[in-house]
C-alpha positions in Angstrom: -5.2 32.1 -70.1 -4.8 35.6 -71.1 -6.8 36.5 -75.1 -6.9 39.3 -77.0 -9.6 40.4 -79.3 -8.9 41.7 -83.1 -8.5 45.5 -82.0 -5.9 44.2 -79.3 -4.3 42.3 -82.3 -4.2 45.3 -84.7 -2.7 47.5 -82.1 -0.2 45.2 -80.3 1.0 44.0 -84.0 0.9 47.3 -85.6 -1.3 45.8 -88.5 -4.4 46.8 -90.2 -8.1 45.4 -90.6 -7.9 44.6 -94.0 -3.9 43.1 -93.4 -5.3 40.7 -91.0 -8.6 40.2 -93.0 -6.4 39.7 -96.5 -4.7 37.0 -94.5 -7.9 35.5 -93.1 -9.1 34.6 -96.5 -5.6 33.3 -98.1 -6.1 30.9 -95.5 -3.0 31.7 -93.6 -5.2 32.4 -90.3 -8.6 30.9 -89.5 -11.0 33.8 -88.9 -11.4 34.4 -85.3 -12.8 37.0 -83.0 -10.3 36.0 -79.8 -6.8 34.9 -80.1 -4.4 33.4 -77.5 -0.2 34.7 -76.7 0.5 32.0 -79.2 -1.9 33.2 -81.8 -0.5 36.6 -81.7 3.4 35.2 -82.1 1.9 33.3 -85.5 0.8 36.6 -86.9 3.8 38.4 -85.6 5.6 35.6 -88.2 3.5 36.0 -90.7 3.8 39.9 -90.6 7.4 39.8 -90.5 7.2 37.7 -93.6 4.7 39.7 -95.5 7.0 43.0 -94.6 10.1 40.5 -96.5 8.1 40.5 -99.7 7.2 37.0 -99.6 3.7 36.4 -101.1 0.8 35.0 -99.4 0.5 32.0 -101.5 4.3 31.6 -100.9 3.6 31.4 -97.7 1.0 28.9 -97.4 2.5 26.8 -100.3 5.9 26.8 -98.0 4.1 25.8 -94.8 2.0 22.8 -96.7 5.2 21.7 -97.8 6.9 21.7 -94.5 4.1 19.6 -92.7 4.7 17.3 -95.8 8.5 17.3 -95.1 8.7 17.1 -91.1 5.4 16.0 -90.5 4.1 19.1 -88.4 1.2 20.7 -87.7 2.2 24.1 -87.5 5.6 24.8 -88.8 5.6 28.4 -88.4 5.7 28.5 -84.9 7.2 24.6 -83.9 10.4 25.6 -86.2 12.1 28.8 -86.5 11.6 31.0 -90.0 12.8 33.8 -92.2 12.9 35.5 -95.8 15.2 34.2 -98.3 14.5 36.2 -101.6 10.9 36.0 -101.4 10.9 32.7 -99.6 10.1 31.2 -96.5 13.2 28.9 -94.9 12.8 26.9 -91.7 15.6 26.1 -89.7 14.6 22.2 -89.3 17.2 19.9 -87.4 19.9 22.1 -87.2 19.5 22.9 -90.6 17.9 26.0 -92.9 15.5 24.3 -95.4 13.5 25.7 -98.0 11.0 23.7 -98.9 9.4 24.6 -101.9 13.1 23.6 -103.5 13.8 21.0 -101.2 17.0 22.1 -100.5 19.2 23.5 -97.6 20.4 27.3 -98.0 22.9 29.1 -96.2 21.1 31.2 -93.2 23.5 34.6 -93.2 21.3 36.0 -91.3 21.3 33.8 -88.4 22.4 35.6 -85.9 20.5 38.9 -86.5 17.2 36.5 -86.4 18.7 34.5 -83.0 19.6 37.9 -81.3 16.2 38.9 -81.9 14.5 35.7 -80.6 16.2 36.0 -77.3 15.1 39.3 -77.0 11.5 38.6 -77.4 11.8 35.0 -75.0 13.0 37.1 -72.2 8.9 38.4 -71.9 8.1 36.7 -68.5 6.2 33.7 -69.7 3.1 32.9 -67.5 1.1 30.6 -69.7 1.9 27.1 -71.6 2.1 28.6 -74.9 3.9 31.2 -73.2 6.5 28.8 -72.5 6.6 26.9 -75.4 6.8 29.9 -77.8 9.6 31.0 -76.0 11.4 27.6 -75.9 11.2 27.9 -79.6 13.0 31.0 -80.1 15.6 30.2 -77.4 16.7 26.9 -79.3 17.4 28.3 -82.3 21.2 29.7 -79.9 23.2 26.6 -78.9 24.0 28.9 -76.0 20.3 28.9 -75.0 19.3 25.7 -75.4 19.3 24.5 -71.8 17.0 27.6 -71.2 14.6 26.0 -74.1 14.4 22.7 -72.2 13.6 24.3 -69.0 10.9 26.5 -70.6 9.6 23.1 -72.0 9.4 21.4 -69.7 7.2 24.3 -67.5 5.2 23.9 -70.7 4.3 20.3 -69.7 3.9 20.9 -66.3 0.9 23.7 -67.4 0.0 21.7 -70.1 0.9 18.1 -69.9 -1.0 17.0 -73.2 1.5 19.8 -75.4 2.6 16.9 -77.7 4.7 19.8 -79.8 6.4 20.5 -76.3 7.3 17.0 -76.0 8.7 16.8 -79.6 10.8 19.4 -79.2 12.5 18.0 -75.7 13.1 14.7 -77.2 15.1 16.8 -80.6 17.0 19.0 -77.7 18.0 15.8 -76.4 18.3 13.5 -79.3 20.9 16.2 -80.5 23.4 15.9 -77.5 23.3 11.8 -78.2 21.1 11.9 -75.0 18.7 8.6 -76.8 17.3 7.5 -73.2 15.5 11.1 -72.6 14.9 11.9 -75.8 13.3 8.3 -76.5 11.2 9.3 -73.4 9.8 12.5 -74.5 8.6 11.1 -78.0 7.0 8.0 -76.4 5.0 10.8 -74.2 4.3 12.7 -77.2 2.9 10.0 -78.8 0.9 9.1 -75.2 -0.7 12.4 -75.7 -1.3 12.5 -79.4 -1.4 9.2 -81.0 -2.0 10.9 -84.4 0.8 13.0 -84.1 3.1 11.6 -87.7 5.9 13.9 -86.5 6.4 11.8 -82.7 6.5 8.8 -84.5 9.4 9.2 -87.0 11.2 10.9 -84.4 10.8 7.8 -82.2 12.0 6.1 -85.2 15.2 7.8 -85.8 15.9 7.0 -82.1 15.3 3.1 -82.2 17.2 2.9 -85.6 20.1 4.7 -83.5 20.1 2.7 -80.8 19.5 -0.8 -82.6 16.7 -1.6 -82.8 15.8 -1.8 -86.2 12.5 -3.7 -86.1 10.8 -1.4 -83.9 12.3 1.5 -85.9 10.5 0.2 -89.1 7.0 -0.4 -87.2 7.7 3.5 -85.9 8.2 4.6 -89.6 5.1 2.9 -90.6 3.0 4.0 -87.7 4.1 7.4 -89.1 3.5 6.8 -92.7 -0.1 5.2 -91.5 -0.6 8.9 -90.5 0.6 10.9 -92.7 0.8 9.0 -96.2 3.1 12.0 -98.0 5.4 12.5 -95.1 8.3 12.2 -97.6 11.1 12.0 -94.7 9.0 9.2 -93.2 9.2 7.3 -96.4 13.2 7.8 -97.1 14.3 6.4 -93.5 12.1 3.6 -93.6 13.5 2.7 -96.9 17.1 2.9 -95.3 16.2 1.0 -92.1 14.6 -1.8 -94.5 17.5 -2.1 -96.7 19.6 -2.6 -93.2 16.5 -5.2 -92.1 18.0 -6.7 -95.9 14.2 -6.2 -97.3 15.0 -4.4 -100.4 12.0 -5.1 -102.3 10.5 -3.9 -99.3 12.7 -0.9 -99.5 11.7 -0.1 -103.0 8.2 0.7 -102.4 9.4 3.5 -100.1 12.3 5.3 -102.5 9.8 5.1 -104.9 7.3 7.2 -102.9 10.1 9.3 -101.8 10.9 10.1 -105.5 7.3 10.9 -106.1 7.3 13.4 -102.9 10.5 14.9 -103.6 11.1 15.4 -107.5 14.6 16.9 -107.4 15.9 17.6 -104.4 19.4 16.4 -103.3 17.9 13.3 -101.0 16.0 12.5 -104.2 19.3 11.6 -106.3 20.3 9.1 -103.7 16.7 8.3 -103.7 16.8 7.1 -107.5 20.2 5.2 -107.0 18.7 3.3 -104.6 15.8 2.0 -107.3 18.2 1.5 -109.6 20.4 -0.7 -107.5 17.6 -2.8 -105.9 16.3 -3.7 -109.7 19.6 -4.1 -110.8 20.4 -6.6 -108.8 16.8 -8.6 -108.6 17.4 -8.6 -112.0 13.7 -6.9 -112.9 13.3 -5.5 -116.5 11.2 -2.3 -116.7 8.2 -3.5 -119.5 8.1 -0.4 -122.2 4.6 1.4 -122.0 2.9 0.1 -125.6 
């Protein structure tokens, strides 16, 4: 595999020492000396960014809060990004999120940032990171998105432990109601990173669709087991236990969901939820003395 060193970064990137240093110690980068094709397309994000006005702390504040959210180890480059006035959005599941307010925006500038992803994928790809980085940016086009699974999947062939790889071919298919494949590609996911939160919950969603609720709760846990503030992780499980009609059960979980997600939109629904599940257990809240 192909590196490059921090003068080949500077000059391929058209940044400076002290850009990439500043970076560095805001702890949006580990220091480094040698960086791979994928390194390079994190910076390229993160420079991009920085060139939208959007802070460094915003930055690394936004990305904590995705992995909270979906459960990922490296949003910027397993999801799609952009500016928003001075914030970072992710395009997450079809959908432009921005996580510090926990709520979905309207991406106007979708196809400027889709046209310009498709440009960049058509680099011949030669490597696994190669491959996946540019599966990334051709999903973001419905048009594409056969192209994405294809570069996927020469991903895993290179690389057949690229759990994010995996991931990402089990949402492709997931999304065209394609539940036997994409169930597929999370189990291997999961075969190749048992402590990956994300495969799990998406395994999850997949069982709950299909019926078959009880496996769909032990997937939810598995991920919660993982990653205890994976807020998403916390709201389905709640819904899938209320359908198992365990609603004390359920409660534990809206109540961590409220906790994650303060006032977003899910968190409203969230609250109702509590409020019904007392309601009818007939539970009095005791006043704090």
């Amino acid at each position: 595999m192909e590196r490059y060193d921090r003068s080949d970064v500077l000059r391929i990137l058209r940044i400076t020492a002290r850009q990439l240093a500043g970076w560095e110690k805001a702890g949006l980068l580990p220091a480094v000396e040698s960086y791979s094709f994928f390194d390079l397309l994190q910076i390229k994000k993160m420079r991009d960014l920085r060139a939208k006005r959007v802070r460094s702390a915003v930055i690394l504040e936004s990305l904590r809060a995705m992995r909270q959210v979906a459960g990922m180890e490296n949003p910027m480059m397993e999801m799609g990004t952009f500016a928003s006035q001075s914030r970072v959005v992710f395009r997450h599941q079809g959908s432009a999120v921005e996580p510090l307010a926990g709520q979905f925006v309207m991406d106007f500038n979708q196809r400027e940032v889709v046209e310009s992803h498709k440009i960049h994928a058509m680099r011949a790809a030669e490597t696994a990171g190669e491959f996946f980085a540019r599966g990334v940016a051709l999903e973001e086009d419905p048009g594409t998105q056969t192209e994405a699974i294809d570069s996927y999947k020469k991903c895993v062939d290179l690389d057949p432990t690229h759990a994010a790889a995996y991931i990402n071919l089990g949402t492709l298919f997931y999304n065209r109601h394609d539940y036997v494949q994409a169930e597929r590609f999370y189990r291997k996911a999961i075969e190749v990173d048992p402590r990956y939160a994300l495969a799990y919950f998406d395994l999850g969603n997949v069982l709950d669709e299909t019926g078959r609720l009880p496996d769909a709760i032990r997937a939810y846990q598995s991920a919660i087991s993982l990653a205890p503030t994976y807020a998403d992780a916390h709201y389905n499980l709640a819904l899938a236990l209320e359908k198992a009609r365990q609603p004390r059960k359920a409660l534990n979980h809206w109540e961590a969901y409220t906790r994650l997600d303060t006032a977003g939109p899910w968190s409203i629904h969230a609250r109702n939820q509590i409020r019904k599940i007392l309601a009818a257990d007939e539970l009095k809240l005791v006043p704090k003395k």
